[in-house]
ZADO-1210 file (C-alpha; in nm, 4 decimals, padded with zeros to 6 digits):
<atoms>
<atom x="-04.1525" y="03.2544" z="08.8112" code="UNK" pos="1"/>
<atom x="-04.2191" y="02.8825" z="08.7207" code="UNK" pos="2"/>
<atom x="-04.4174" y="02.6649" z="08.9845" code="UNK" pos="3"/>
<atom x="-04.3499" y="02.3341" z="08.9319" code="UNK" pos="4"/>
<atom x="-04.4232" y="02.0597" z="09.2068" code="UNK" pos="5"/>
<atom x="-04.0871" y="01.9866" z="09.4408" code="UNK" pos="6"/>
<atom x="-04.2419" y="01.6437" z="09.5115" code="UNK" pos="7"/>
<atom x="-04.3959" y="01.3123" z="09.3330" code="UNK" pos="8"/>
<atom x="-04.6786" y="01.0684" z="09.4506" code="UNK" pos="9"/>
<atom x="-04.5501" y="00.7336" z="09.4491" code="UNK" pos="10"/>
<atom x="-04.6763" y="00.5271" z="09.1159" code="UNK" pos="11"/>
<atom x="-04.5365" y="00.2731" z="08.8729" code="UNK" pos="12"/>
<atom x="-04.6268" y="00.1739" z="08.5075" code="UNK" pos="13"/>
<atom x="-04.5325" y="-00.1646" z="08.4114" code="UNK" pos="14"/>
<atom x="-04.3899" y="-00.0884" z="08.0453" code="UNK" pos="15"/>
<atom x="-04.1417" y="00.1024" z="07.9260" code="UNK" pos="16"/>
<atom x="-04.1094" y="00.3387" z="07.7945" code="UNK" pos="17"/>
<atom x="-04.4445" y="00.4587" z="07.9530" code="UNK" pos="18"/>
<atom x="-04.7435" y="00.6339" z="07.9167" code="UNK" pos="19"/>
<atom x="-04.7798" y="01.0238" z="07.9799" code="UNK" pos="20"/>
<atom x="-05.1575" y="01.0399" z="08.0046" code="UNK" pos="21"/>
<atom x="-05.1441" y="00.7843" z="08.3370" code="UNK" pos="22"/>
<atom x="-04.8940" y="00.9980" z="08.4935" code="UNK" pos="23"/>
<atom x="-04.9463" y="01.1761" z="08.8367" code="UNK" pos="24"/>
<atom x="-04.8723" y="01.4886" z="08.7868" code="UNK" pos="25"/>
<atom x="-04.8723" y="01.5066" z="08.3673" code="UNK" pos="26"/>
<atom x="-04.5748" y="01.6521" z="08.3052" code="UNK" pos="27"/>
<atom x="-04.5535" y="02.0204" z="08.1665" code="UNK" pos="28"/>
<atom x="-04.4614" y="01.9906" z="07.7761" code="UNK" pos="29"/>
<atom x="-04.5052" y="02.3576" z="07.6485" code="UNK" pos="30"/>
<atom x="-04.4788" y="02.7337" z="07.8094" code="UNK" pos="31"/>
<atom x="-04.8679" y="02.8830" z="07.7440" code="UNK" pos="32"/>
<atom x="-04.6435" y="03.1936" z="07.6804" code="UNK" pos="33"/>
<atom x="-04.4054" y="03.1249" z="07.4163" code="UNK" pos="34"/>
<atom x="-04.4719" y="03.2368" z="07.0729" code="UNK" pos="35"/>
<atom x="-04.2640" y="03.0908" z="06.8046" code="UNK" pos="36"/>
<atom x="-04.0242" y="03.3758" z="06.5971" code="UNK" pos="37"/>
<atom x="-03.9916" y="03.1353" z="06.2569" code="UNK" pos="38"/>
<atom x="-03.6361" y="03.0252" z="06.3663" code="UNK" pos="39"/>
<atom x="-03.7487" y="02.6961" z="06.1925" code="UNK" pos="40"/>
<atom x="-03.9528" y="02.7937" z="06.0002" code="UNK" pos="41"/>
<atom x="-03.9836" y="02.6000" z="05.5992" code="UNK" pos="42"/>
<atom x="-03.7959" y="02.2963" z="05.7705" code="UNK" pos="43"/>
<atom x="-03.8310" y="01.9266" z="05.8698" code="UNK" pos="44"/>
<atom x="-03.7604" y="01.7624" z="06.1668" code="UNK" pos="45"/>
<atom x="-03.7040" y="01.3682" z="06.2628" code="UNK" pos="46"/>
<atom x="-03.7363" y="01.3592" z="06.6593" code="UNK" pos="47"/>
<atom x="-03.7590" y="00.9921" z="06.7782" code="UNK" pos="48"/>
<atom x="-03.9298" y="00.9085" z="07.0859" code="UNK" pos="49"/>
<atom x="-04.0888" y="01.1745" z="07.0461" code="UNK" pos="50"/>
<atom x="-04.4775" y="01.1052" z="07.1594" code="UNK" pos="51"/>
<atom x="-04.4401" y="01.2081" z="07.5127" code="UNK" pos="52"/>
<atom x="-04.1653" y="01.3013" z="07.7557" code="UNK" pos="53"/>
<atom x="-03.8601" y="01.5163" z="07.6194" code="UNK" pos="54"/>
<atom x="-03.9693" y="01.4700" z="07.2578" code="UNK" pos="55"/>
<atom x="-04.3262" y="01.6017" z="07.2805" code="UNK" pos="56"/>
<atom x="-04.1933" y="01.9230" z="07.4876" code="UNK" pos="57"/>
<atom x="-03.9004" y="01.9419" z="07.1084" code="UNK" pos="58"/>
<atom x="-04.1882" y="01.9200" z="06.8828" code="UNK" pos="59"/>
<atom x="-04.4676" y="02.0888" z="06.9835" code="UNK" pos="60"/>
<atom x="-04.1544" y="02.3981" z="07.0370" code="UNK" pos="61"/>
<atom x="-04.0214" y="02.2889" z="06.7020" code="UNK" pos="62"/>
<atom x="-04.3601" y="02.3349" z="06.5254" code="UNK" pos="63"/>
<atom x="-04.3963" y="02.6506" z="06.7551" code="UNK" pos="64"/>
<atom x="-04.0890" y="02.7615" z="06.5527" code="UNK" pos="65"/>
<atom x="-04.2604" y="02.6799" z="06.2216" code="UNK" pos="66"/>
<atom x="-04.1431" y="02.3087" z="06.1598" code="UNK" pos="67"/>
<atom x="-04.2825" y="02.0458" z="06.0206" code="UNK" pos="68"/>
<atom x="-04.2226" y="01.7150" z="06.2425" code="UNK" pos="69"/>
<atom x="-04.1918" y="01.3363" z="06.1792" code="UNK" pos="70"/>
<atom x="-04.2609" y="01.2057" z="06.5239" code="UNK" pos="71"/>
<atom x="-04.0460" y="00.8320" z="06.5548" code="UNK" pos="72"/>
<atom x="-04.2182" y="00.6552" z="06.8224" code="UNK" pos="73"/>
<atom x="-04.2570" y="00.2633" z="06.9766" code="UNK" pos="74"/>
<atom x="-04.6088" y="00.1986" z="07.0152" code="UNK" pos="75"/>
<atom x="-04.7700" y="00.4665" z="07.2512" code="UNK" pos="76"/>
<atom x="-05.0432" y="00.5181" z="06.9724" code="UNK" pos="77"/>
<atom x="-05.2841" y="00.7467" z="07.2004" code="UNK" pos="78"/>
<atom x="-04.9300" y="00.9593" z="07.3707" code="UNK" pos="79"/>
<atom x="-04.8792" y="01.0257" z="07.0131" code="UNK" pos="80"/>
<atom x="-05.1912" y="01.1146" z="06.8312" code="UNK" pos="81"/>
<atom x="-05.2473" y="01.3801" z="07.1079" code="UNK" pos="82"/>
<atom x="-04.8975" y="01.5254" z="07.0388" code="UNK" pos="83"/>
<atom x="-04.9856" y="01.5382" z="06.6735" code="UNK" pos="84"/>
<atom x="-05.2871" y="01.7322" z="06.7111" code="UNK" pos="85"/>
<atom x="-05.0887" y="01.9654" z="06.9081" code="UNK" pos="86"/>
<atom x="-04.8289" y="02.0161" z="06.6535" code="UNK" pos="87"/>
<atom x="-05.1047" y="02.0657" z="06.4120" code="UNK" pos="88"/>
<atom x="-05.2315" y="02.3394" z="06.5558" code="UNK" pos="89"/>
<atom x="-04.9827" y="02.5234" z="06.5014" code="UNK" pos="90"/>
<atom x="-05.0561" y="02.4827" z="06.1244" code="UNK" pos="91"/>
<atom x="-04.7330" y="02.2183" z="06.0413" code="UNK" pos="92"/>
<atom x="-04.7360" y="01.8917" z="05.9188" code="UNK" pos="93"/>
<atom x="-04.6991" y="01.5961" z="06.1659" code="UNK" pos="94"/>
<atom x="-04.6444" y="01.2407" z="06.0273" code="UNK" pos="95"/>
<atom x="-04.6171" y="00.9261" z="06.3295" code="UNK" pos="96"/>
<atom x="-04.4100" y="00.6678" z="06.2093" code="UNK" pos="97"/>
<atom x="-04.4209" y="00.3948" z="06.4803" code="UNK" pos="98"/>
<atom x="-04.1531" y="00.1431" z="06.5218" code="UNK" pos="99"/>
<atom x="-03.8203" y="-00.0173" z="06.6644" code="UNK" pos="100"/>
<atom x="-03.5524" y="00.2627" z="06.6312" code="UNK" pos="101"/>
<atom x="-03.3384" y="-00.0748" z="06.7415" code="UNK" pos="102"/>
<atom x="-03.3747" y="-00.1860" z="06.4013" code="UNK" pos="103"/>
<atom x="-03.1702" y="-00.0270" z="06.1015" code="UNK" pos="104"/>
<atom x="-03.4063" y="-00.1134" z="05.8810" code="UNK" pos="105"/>
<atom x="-03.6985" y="00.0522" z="06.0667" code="UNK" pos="106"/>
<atom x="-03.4421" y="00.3602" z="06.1253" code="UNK" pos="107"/>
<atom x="-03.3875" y="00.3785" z="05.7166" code="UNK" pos="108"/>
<atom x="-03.7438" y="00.3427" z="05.6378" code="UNK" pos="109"/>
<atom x="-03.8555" y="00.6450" z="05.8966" code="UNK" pos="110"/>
<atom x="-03.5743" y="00.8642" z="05.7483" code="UNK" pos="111"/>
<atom x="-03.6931" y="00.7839" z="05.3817" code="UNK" pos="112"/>
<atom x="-04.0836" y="00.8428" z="05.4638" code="UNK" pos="113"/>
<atom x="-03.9339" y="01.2047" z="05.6375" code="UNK" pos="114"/>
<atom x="-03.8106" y="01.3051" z="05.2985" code="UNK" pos="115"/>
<atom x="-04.1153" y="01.1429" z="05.1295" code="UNK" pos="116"/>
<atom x="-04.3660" y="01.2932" z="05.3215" code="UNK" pos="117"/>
<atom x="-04.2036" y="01.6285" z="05.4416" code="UNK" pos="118"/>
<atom x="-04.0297" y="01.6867" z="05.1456" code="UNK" pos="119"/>
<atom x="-03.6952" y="01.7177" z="05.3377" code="UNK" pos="120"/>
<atom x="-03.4888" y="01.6795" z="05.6591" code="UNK" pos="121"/>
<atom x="-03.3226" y="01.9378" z="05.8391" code="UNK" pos="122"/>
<atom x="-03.3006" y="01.8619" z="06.1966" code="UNK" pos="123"/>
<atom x="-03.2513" y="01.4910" z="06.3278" code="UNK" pos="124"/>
<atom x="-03.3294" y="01.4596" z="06.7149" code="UNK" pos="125"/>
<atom x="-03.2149" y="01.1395" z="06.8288" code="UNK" pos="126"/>
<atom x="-03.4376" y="01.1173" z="07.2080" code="UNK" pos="127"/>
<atom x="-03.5487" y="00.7537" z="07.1930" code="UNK" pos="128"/>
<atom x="-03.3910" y="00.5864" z="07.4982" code="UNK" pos="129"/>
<atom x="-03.4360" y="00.2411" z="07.7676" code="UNK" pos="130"/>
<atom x="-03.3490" y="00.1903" z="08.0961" code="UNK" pos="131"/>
<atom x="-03.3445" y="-00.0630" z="08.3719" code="UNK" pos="132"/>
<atom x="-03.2509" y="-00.0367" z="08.7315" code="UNK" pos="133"/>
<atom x="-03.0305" y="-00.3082" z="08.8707" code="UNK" pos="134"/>
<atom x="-02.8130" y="-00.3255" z="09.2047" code="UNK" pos="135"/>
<atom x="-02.5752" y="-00.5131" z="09.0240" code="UNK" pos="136"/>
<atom x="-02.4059" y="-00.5554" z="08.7061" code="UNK" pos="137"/>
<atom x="-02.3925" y="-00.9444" z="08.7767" code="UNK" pos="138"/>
<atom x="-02.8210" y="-00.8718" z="08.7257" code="UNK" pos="139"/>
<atom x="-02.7734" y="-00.7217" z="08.4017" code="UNK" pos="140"/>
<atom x="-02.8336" y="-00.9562" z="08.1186" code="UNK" pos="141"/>
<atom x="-02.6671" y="-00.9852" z="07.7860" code="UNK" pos="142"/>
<atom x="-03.0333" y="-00.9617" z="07.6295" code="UNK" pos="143"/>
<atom x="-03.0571" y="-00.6387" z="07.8499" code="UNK" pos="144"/>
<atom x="-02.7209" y="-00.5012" z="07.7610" code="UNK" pos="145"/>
<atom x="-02.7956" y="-00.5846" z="07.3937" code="UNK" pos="146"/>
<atom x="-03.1272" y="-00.4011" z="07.4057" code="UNK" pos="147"/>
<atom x="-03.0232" y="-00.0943" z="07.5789" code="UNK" pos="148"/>
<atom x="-02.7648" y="-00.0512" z="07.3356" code="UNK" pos="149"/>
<atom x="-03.0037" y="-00.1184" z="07.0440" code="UNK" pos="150"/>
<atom x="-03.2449" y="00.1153" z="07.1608" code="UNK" pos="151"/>
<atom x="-02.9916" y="00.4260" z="07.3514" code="UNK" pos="152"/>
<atom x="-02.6999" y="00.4027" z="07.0765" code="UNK" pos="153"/>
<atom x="-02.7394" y="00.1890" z="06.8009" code="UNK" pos="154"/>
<atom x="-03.0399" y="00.3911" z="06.7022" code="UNK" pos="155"/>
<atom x="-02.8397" y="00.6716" z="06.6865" code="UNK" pos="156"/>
<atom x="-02.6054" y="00.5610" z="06.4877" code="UNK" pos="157"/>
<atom x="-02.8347" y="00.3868" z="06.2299" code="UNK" pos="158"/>
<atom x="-03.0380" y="00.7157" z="06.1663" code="UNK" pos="159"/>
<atom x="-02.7723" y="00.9366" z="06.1423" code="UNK" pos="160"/>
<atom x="-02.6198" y="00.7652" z="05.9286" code="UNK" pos="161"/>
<atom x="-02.9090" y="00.7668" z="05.6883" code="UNK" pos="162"/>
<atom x="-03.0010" y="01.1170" z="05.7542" code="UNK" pos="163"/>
<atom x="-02.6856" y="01.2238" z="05.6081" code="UNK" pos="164"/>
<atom x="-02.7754" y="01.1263" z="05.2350" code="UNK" pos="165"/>
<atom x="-03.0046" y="01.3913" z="05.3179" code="UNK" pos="166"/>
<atom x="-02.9017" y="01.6424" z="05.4961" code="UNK" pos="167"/>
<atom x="-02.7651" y="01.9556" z="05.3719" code="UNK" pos="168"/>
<atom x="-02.5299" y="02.2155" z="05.4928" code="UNK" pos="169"/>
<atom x="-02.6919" y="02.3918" z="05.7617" code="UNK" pos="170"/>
<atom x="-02.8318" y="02.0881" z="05.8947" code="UNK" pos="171"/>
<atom x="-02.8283" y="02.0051" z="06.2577" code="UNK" pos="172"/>
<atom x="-02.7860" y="01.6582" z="06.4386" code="UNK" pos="173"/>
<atom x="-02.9277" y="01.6544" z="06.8351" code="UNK" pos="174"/>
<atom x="-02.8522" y="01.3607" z="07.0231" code="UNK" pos="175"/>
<atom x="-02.9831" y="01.3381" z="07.4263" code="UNK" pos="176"/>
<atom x="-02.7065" y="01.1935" z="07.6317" code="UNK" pos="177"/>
<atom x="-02.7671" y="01.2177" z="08.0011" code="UNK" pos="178"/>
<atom x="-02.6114" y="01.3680" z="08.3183" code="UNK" pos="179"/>
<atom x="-02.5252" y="00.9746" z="08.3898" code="UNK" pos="180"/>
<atom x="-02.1846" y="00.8893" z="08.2096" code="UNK" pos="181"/>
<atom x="-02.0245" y="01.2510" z="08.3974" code="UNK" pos="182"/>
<atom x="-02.1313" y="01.1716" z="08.7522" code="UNK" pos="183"/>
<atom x="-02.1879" y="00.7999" z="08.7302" code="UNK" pos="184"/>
<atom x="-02.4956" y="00.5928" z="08.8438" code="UNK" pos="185"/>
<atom x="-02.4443" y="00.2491" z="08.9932" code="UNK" pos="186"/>
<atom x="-02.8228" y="00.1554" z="08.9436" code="UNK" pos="187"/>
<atom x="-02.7842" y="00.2142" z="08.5780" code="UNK" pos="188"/>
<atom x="-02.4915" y="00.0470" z="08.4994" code="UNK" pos="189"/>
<atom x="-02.5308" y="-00.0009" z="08.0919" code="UNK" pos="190"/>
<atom x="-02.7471" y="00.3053" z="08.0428" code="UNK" pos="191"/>
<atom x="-02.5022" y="00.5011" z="08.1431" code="UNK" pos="192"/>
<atom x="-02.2298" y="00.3450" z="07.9040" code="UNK" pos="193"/>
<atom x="-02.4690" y="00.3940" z="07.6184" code="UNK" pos="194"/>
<atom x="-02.4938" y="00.7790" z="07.6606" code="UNK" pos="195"/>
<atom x="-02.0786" y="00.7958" z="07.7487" code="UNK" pos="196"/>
<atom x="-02.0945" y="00.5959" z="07.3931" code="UNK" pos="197"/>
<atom x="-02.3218" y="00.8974" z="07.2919" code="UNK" pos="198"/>
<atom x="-02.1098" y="01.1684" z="07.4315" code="UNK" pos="199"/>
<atom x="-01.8247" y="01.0249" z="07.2329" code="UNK" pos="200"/>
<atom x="-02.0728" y="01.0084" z="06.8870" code="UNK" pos="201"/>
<atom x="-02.1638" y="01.3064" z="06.9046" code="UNK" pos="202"/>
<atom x="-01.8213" y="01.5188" z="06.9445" code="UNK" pos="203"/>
<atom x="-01.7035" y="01.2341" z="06.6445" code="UNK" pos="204"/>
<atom x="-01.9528" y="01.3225" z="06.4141" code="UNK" pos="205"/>
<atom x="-01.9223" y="01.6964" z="06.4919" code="UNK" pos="206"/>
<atom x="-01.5877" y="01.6873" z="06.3217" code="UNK" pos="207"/>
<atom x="-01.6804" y="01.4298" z="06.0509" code="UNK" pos="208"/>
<atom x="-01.9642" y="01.6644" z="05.9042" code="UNK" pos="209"/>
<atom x="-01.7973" y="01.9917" z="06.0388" code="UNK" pos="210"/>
<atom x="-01.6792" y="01.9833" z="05.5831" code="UNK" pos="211"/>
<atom x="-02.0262" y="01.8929" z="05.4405" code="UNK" pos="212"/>
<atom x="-02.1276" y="02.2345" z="05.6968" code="UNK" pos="213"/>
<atom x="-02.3772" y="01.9611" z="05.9419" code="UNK" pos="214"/>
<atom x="-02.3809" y="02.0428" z="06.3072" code="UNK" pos="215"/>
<atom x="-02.3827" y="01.7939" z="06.5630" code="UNK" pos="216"/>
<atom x="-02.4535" y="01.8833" z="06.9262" code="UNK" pos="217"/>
<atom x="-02.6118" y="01.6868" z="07.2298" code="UNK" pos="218"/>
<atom x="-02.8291" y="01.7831" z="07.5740" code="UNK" pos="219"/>
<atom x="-02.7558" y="01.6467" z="07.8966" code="UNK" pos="220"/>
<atom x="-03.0752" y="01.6022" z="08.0889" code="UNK" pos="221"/>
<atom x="-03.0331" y="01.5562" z="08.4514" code="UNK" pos="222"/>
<atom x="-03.3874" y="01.3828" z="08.6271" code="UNK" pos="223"/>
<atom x="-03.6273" y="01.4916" z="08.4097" code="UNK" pos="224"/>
<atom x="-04.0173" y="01.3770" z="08.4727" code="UNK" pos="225"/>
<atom x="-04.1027" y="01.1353" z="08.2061" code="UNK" pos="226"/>
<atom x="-04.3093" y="00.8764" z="08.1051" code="UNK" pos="227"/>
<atom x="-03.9233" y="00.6678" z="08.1400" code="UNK" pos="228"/>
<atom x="-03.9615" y="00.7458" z="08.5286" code="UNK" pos="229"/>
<atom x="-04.2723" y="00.6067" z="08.6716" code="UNK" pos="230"/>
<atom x="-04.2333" y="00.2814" z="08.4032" code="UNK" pos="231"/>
<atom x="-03.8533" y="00.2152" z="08.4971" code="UNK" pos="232"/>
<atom x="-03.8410" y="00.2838" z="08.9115" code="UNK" pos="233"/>
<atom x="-03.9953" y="00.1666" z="09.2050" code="UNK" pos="234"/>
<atom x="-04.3197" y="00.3865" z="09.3655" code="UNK" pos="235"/>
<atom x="-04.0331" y="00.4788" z="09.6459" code="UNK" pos="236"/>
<atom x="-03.7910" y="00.5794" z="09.4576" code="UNK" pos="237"/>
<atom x="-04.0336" y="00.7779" z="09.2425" code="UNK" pos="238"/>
<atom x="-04.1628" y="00.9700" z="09.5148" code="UNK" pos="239"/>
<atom x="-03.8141" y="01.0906" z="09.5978" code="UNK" pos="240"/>
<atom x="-03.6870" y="01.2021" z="09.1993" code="UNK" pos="241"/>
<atom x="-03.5515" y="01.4930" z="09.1286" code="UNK" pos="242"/>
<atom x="-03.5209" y="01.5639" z="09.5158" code="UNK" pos="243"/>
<atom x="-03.1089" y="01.5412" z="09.5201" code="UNK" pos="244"/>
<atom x="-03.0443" y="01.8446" z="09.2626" code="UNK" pos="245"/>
<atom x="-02.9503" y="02.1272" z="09.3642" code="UNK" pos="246"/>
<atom x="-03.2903" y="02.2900" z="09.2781" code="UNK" pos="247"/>
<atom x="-03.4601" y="02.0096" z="09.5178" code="UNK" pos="248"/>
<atom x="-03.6666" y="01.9420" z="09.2555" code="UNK" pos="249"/>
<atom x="-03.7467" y="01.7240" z="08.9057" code="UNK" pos="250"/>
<atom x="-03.7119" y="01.8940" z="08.5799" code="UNK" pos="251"/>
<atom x="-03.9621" y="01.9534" z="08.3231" code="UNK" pos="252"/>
<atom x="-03.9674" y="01.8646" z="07.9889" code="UNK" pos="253"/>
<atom x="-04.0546" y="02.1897" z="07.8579" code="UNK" pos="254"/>
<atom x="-03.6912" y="02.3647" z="08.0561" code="UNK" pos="255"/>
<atom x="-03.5144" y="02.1693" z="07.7996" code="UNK" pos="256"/>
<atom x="-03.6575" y="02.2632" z="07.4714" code="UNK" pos="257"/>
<atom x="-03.5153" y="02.6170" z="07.4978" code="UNK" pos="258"/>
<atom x="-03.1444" y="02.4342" z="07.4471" code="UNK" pos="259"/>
<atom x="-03.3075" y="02.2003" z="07.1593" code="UNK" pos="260"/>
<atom x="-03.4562" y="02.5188" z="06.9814" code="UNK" pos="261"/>
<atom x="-03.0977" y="02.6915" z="06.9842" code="UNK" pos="262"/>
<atom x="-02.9122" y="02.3579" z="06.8869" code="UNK" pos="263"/>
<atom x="-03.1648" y="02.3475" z="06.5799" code="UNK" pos="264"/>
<atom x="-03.1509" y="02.6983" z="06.4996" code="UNK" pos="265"/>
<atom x="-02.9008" y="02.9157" z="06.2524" code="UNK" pos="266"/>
<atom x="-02.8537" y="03.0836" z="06.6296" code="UNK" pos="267"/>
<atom x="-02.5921" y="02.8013" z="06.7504" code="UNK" pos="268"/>
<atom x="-02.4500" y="02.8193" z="06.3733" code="UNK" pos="269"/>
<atom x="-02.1120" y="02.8294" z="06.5745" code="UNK" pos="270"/>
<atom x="-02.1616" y="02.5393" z="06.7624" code="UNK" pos="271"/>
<atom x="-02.1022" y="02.1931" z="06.6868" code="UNK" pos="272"/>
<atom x="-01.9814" y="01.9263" z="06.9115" code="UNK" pos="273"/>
<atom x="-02.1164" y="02.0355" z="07.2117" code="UNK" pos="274"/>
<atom x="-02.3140" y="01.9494" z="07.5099" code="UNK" pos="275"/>
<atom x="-02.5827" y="02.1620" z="07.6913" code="UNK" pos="276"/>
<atom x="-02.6486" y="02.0601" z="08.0610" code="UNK" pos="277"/>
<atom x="-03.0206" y="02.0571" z="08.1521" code="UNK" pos="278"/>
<atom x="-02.9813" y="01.9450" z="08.5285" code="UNK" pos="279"/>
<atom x="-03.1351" y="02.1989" z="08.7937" code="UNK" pos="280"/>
<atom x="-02.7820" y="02.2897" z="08.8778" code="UNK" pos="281"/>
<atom x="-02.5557" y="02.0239" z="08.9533" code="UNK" pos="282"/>
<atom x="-02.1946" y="02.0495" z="08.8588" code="UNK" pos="283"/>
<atom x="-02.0270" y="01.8371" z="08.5950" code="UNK" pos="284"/>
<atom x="-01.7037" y="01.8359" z="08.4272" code="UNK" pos="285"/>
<atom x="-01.6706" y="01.7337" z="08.0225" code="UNK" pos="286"/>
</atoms>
């Protein structure tokens, strides 16, 4: 039986996309329990934003599993050299490659040092993602709409279509959409279109690569606690996250990486184009 807090002090960073050491409670990255089996054992794996939040619960599993990771990250250079000593000691490789994942030509260069320096890529997790609350679209920006794109979709899109010079059959593509574009969320107008633009890449792709034998799936996260949380809402409206699912309370990273493991693993060999919900039990249609 997990025991994971129901409620949140109030607190606020003041940059995205945050920093997990200032948080209040840290949030719960790995089960003390689980022993990898070698499901991933021999391969590489590209997870962007994947420092803190989400993508540190997917690689420390992912090295758990016997992976070697490339960890794609902005600039949250203490977040991520405490991930990478994690993953370490679990006797993989872990390379940081900090950057813009906005920029194609940061996304080819981080896919390129992957193969260079890991000799390889076998699993792509595309996790990097923005957001920012507004009341009204009339308050959202074209720099802001621009950048959310950049960072939610466009980053997507630029590394996998890189990856794929590289990736082999067997290969798996994992992008993290959101709960957003199937129930809606009036606060985040454009982050929600980016991961309905996500939804859409992912069961696209799925069928382009189904030939060269590359899988493409996706996770729906519902309010997970991340570093995105505290640095993107108001103290109030922290102190009430998470309360509105069904479960009453916020997700942990770590509950997802059970869904990233399978989607990465010759286990979900029969599943591409697909979305897993992650959302302490609220009902969505696809």
């Amino acid at each position: 039986m997990t025991n994971y807090p129901n409620e949140l002090p109030g607190q606020i960073q003041n940059r995205q996309p945050g920093i997990e050491s200032e948080m209040n409670p840290t949030p719960v990255y790995e089960y003390e329990h689980y022993k990898g089996s070698g499901k991933l054992k021999g391969k590489a794996a590209l997870v962007t934003g994947g420092d803190s939040g989400i993508g540190r619960a997917v690689s420390v599993a992912y090295a758990k599993e016997g992976a070697d990771i490339a960890i794609v990250y902005k600039d949250e250079h203490g977040d991520a050299e405490e991930t990478k000593k994690r993953i370490e000691q679990e006797g993989v490789k872990c390379l940081l490659i900090p950057g813009d994942v906005g920029e194609e030509e940061f996304c080819n260069e981080a896919v390129e040092k992957t193969v260079k320096e890991l000799g390889g890529l076998d699993i792509l997790v595309n996790n990097a993602g923005e957001q920012h609350p507004k009341d009204s679209i009339k308050e959202i920006s074209s720099e802001q709409l621009h950048r959310t794109f950049k960072t939610n979709f466009y980053s997507q899109f630029y590394l996998t279509k890189k990856a794929i010079d590289y990736l082999k059959p067997g290969s798996t593509i994992i992008n993290t959409t959101s709960i957003n574009p199937y129930v809606g969320n009036p606060k985040l107008i454009d982050y929600t279109v980016t991961k309905g633009a996500i939804n859409a890449f992912t069961r696209t792709m799925a069928q382009a690569l189904a030939s060269d034998g590359i899988r493409v799936n996706a996770v729906a996260p519902g309010p997970i606690w991340t570093p995105l949380i505290p640095s993107t809402f108001s103290e109030e409206t922290v102190a009430q996250f998470g309360k509105n699912a069904p479960l009453g309370r916020p997700g942990q990273p770590v509950e997802l990486v059970g869904s990233y493991v399978l989607l990465a693993s010759d286990e979900s060999s029969y599943m591409t184009g697909q979305t897993l919900h992650v959302n302490g039990g609220s009902f969505v249609t696809t």
